[in-house]
N, C-alpha and C positions, 0 to 999 in steps of 0.2 A: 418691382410690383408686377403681379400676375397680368398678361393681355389680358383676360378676361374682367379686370377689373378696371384698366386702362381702357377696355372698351364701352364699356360702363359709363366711365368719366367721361367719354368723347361723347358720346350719345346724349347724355345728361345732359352738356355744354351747348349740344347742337340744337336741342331740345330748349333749351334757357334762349339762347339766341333766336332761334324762332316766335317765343313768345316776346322776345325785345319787340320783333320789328312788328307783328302781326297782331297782337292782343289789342292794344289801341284799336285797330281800322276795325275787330273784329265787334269788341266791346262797345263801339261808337253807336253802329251799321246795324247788329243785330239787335241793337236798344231802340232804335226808328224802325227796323223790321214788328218790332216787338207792337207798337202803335198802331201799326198801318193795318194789324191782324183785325183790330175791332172793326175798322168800317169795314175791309172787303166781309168779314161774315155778315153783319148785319147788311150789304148788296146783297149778298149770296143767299138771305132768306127771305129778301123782299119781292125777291125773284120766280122764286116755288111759283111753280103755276098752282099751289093751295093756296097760298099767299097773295098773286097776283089778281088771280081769277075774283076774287074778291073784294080788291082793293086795289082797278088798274094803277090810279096814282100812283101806289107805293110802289107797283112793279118798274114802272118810269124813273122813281126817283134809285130804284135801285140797280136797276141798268149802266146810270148815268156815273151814280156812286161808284158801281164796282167797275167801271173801265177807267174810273181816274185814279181808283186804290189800286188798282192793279198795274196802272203804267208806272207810277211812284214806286212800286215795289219791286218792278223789275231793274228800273234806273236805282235803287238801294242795292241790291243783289249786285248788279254793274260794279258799283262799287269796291264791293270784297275778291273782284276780280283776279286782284294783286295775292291774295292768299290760298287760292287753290283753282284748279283749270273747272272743277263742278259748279262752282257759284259763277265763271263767267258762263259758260255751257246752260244754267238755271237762268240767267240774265236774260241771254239774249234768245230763250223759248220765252221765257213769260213777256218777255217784250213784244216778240212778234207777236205771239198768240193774245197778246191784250188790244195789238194795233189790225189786227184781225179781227176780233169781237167790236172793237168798237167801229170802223167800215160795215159790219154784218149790220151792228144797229143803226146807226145812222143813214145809212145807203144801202141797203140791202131788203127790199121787201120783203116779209114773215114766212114762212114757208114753201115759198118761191124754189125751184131748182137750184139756182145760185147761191141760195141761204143755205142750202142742206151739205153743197158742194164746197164752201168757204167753212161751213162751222165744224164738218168732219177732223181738216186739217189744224185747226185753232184747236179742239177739245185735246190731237194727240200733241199738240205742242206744250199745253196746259202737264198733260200728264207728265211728258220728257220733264217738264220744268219743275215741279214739284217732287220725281224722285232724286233730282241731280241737287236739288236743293238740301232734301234732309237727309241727303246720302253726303253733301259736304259739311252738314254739322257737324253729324258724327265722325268724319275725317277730322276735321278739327280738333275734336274732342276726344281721340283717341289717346293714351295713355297719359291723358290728364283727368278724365270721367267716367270709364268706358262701361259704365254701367248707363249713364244718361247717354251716350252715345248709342247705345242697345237700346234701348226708346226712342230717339228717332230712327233708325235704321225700320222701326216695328211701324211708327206716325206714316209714315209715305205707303204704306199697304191700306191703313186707315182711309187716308184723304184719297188714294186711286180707288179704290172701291167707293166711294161715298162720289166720284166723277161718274164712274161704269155706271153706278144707281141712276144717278139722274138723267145719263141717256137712255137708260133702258126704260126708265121711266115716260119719256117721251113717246119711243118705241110702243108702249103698252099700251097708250094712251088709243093705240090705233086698234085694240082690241076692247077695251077695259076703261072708263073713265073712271068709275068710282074705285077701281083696282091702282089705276094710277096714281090719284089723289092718294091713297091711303099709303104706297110705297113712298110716293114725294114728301109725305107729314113724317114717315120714319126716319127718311135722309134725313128733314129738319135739324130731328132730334139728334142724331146722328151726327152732323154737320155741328152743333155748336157745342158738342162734346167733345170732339175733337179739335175746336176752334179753342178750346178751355185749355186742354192741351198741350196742343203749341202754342198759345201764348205762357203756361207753364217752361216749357221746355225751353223757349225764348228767354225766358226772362233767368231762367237759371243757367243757362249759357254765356248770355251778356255777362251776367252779374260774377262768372265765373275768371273771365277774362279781363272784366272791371278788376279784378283783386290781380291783376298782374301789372294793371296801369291806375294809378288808384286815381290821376286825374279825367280821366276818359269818358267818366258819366257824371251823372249830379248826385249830390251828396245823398240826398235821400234811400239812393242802392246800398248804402252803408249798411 
């Protein structure tokens, strides 16, 4: 038999055994990944200071929202640790940066010095954590989708520019209130288009690696 085709076989094999051990934790993890997407975006749009300013409530209850959706999805992320060095790396940014945000709210008064100093290093942690995230989908998903892999690789420029927007939009604010408002209403839009998404991208990823462990999710992904 040709090496070339003997190498073939051995890549295939190594390929096969990777999805024995890894598809399960994968298929589990990114199916509760897949959940946790709806509450942080609706956090994340009750937050808009277009949203907030209008309806402090809701900006409170969104606050509250998105620092517990976002600890829970960083302790998920923790999880798939075992299948690639970028989801522990994603883990433990969005951890800190969640356990950062939420100190900044809790203990940290609003525009204070300390607030400006605490939330600079949280928003680049946020960013580190969201590209190493859907830079390990698409690792995963490399010469088993790699055209869905090539959409997330494209997702993480989406969601860091829709992050860059919202500071810049605070930024503005100090020139522009009604300029700000109207850049913060476009992230809106923006934010749950992309929020549609990745949880697309989610859920055809789970569902992808459910078919290599057919017990791994609930019947319904059939």
């Amino acid at each position: 038999m040709p090496r070339r085709r003997l190498r073939e076989l051995e890549e295939r094999q190594q390929r096969q055994d990777w999805l024995d051990r890894n598809a399960p934790v994968l298929a589990k993890w990114l199916w509760l990944l897949f959940w946790l997407v709806i509450p942080r975006t609706l956090a994340e749009t009750l937050t808009l200071d277009v949203v907030a300013s209008a309806f402090p409530a809701a900006g409170t209850v969104g606050e509250v929202l998105g620092a517990l959706a976002s600890l829970a999805y960083g302790a998920f992320l923790w999880q798939l640790r075992t299948v690639g060095g970028r989801y522990r790396t994603a883990a433990l940014c969005s951890l800190a940066g969640s356990a950062g945000s939420a100190v900044i709210l809790f203990a940290v008064p609003e525009e204070s010095g300390l607030w400006w100093a605490l939330s600079l290093p949280a928003a680049v942690l946020e960013l580190v954590s969201v590209y190493q995230e859907c830079n390990a989908h698409a690792d995963v998903l490399e010469g088993l989708d790699d055209r869905l892999a090539g959409k997330w690789r494209l997702l993480w420029r989406w969601k860091i520019g829709l992050l860059l927007g919202i500071f810049g939009s605070v930024l503005l604010m100090l020139l522009s209130v009604l300029l700000s408002l109207l850049v913060m209403l476009a992230i809106a839009v923006g934010a749950i288009v992309v929020a549609v998404l990745q949880l697309v991208y989610l859920y055809r990823t789970a569902k992808l690696f459910r078919q290599h462990c057919p017990a791994a999710l609930p019947e319904h992904l059939e």
